[in-house]
MMTF fields as JSON, N, C-alpha, C and O atoms, coordinates in Angstrom:
{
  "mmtfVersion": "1.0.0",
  "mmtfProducer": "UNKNOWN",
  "numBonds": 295,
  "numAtoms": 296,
  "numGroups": 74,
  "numChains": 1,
  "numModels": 1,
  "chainsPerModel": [1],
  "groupsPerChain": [74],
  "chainIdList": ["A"],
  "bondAtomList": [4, 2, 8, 6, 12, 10, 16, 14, 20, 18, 24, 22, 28, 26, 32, 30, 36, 34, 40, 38, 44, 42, 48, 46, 52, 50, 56, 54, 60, 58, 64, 62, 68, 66, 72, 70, 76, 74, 80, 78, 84, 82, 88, 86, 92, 90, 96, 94, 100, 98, 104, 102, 108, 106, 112, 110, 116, 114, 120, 118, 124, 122, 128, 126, 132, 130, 136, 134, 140, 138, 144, 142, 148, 146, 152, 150, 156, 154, 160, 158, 164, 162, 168, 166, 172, 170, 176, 174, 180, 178, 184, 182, 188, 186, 192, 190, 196, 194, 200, 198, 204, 202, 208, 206, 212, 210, 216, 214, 220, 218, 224, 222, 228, 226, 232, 230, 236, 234, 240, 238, 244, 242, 248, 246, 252, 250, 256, 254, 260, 258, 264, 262, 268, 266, 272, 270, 276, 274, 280, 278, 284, 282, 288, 286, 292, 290],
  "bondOrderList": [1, 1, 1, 1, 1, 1, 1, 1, 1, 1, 1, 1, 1, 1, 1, 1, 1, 1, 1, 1, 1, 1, 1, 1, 1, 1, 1, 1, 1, 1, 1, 1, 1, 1, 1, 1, 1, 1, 1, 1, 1, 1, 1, 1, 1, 1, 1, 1, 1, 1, 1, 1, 1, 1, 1, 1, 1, 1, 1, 1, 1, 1, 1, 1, 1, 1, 1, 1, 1, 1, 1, 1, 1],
  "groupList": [{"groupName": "UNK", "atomNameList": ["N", "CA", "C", "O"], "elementList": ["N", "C", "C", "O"], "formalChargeList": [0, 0, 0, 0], "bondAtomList": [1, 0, 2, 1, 3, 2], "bondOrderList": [1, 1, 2], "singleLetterCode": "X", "chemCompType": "L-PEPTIDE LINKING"}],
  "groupTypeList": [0, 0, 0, 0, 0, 0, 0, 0, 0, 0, 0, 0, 0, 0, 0, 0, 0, 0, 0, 0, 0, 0, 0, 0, 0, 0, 0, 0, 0, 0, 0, 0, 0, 0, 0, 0, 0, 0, 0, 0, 0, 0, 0, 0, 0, 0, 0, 0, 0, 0, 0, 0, 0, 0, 0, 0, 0, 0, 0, 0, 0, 0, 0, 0, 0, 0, 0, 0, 0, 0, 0, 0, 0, 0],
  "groupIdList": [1, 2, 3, 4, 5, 6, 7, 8, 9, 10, 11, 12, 13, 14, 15, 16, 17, 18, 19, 20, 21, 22, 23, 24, 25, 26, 27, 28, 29, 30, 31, 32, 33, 34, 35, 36, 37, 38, 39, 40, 41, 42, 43, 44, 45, 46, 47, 48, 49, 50, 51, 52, 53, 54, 55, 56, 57, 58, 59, 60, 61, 62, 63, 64, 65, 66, 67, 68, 69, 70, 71, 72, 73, 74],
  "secStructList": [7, 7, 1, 2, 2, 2, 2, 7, 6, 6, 4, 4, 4, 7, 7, 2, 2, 2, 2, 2, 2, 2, 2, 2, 2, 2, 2, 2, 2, 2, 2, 2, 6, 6, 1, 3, 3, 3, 7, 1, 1, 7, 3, 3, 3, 7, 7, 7, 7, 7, 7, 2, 2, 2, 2, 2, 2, 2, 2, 2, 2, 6, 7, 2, 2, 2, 2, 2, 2, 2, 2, 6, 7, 7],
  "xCoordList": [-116.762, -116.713, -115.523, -115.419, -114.393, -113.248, -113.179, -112.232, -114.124, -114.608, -115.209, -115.038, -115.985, -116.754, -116.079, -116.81, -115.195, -114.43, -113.379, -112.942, -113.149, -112.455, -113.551, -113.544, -114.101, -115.109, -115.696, -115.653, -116.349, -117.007, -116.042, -115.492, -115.87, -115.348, -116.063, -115.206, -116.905, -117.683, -117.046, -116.531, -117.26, -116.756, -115.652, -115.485, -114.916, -113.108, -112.564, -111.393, -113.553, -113.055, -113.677, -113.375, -114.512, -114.106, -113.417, -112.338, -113.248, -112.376, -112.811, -113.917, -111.244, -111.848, -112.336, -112.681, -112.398, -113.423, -115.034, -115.855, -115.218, -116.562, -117.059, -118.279, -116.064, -116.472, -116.813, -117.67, -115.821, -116.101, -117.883, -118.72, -117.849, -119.074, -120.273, -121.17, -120.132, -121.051, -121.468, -122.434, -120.158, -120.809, -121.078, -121.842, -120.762, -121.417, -122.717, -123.082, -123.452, -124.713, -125.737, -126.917, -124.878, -125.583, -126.078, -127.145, -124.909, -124.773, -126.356, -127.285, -126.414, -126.67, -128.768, -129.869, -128.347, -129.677, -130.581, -131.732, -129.567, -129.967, -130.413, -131.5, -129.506, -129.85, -131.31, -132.106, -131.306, -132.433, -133.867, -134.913, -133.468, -134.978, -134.739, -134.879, -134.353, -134.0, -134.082, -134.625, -133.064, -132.567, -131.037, -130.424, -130.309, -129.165, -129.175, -130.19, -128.274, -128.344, -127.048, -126.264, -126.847, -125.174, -125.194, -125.924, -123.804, -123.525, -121.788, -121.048, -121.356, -120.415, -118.675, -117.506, -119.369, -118.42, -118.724, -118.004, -119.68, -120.294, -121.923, -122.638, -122.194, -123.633, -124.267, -123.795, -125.169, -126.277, -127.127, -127.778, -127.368, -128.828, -129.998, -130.2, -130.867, -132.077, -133.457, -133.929, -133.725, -134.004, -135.75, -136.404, -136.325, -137.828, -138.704, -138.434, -139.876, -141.407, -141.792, -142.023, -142.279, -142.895, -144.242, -144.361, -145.138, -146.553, -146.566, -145.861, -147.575, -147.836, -148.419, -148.166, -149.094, -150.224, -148.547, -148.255, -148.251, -146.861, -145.576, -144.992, -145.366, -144.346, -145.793, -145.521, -146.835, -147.603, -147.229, -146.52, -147.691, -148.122, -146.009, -145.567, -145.763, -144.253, -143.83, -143.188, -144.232, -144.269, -144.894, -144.48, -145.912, -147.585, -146.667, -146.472, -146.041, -145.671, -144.316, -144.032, -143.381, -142.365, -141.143, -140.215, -141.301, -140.574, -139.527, -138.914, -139.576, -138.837, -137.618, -137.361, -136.555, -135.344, -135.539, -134.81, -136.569, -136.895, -137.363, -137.204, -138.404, -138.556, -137.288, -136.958, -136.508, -135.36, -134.562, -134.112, -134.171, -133.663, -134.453, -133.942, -135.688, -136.493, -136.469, -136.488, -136.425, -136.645, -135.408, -135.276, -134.177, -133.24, -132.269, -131.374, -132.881, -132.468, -131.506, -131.52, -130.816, -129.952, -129.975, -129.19],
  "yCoordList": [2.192, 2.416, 1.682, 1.187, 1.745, 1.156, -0.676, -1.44, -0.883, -2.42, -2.875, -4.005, -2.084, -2.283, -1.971, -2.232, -1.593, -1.104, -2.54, -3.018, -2.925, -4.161, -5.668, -6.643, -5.009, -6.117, -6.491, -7.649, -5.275, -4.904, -4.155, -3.085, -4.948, -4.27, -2.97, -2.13, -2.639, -1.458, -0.214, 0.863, -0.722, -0.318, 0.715, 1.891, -0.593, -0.1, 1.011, 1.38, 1.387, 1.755, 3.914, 4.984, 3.675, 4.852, 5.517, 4.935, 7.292, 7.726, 8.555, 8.794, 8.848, 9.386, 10.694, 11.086, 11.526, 12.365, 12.426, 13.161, 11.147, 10.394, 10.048, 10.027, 9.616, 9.252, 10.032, 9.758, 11.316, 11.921, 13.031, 13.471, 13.141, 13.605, 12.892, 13.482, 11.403, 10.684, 10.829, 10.824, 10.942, 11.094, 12.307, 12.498, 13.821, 14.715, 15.144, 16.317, 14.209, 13.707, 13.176, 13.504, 12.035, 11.221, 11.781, 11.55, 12.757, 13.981, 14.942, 15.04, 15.425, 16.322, 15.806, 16.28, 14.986, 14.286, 13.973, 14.059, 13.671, 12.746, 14.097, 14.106, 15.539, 16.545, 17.265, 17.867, 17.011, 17.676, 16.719, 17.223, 15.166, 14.682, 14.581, 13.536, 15.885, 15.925, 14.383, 14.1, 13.465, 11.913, 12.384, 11.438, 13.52, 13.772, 15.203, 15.877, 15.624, 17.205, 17.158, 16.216, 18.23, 18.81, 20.081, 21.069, 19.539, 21.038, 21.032, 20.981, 21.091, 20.811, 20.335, 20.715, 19.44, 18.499, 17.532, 16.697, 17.243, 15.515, 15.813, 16.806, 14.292, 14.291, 13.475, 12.447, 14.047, 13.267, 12.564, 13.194, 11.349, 10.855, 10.827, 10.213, 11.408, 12.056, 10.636, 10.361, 10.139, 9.006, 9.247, 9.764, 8.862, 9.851, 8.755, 7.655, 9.633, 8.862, 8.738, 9.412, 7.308, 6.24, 5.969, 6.298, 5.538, 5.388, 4.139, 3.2, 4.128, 2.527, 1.612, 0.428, 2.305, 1.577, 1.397, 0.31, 1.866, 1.836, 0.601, -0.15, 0.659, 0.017, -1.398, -1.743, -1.997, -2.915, -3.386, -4.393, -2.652, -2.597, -3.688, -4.783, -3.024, -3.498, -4.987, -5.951, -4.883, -6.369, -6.981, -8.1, -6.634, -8.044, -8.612, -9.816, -7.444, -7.983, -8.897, -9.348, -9.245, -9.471, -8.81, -9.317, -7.897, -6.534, -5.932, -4.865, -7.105, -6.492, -5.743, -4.718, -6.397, -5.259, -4.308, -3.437, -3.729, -2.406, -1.65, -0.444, -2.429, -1.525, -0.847, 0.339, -2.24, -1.175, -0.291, 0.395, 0.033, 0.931, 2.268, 3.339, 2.062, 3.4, 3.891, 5.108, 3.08, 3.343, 3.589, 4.41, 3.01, 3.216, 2.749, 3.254, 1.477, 0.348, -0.973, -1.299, -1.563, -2.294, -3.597, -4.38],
  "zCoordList": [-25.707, -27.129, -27.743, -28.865, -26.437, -27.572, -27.193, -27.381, -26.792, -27.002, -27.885, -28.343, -28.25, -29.703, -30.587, -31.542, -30.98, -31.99, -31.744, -32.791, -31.02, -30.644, -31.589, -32.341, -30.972, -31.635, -33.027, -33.441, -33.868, -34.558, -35.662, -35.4, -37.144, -38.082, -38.471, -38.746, -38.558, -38.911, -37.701, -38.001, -36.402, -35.623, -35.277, -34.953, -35.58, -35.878, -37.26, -37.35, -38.165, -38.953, -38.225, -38.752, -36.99, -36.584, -36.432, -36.317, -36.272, -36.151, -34.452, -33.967, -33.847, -32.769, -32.578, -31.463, -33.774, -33.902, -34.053, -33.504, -35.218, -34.75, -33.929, -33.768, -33.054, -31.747, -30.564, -29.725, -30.612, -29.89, -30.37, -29.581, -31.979, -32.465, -31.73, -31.127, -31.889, -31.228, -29.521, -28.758, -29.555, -27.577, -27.583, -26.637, -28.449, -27.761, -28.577, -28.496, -29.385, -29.622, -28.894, -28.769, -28.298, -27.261, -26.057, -25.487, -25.664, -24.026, -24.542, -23.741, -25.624, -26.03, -26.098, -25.817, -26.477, -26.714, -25.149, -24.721, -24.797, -23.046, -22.443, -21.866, -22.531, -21.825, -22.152, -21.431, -23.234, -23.998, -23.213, -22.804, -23.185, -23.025, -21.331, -20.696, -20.747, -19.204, -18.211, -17.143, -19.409, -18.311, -17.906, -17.411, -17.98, -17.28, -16.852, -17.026, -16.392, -15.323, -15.985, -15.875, -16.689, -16.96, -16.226, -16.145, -15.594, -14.414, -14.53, -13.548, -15.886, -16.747, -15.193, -15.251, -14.102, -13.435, -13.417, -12.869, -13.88, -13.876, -14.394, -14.256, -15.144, -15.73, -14.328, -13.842, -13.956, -12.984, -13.628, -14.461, -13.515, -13.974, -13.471, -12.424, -14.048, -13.5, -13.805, -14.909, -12.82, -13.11, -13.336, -12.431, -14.487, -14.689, -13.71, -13.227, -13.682, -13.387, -13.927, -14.931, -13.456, -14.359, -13.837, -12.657, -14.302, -14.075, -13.531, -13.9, -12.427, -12.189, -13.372, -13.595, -13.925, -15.246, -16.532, -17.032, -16.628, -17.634, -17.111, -17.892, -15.631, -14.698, -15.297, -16.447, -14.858, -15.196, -16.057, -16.059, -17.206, -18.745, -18.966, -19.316, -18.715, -19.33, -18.26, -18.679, -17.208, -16.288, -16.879, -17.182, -17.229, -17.739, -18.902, -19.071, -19.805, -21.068, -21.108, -22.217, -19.934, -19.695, -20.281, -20.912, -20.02, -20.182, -19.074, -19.038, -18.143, -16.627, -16.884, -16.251, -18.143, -18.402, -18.899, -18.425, -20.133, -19.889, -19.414, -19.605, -18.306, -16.749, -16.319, -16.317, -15.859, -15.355, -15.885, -14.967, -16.855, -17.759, -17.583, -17.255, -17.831, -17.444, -16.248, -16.068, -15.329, -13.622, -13.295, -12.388, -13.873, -13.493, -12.42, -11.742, -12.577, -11.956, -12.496, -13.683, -11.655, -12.274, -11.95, -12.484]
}
């Protein structure tokens, strides 16, 4: 975050209360669509299933980096 704020005038004019609002938005959001495990010592990433016809569908289309993002791969 504080690279982008490095970067990005819009950015920089955050405050680190925003910021911290934002990440516990982001936590909050991720937990809800069960892609992390809060077990309030660390977030696990819960890496979902994916369909073969969907894993395709996004190859055929040349989509391979948002395959991995979903799969959870790097």
């Amino acid at each position: 975050m504080h690279d982008l704020q490095n970067q990005d005038l819009n950015a920089a004019k955050w405050t680190d209360a925003g910021i911290k609002r934002w990440r516990t938005y982001i936590k909050t959001s991720l937990m809800e669509a069960e892609l992390i495990e809060d077990n309030d010592q660390s977030n696990r990433i819960l890496r979902p299933i994916i369909s073969d016809r969907f894993k395709n569908f996004l190859l055929y289309e040349g989509l391979e980096r948002v395959y991995k993002i979903f799969a959870g791969e790097r």
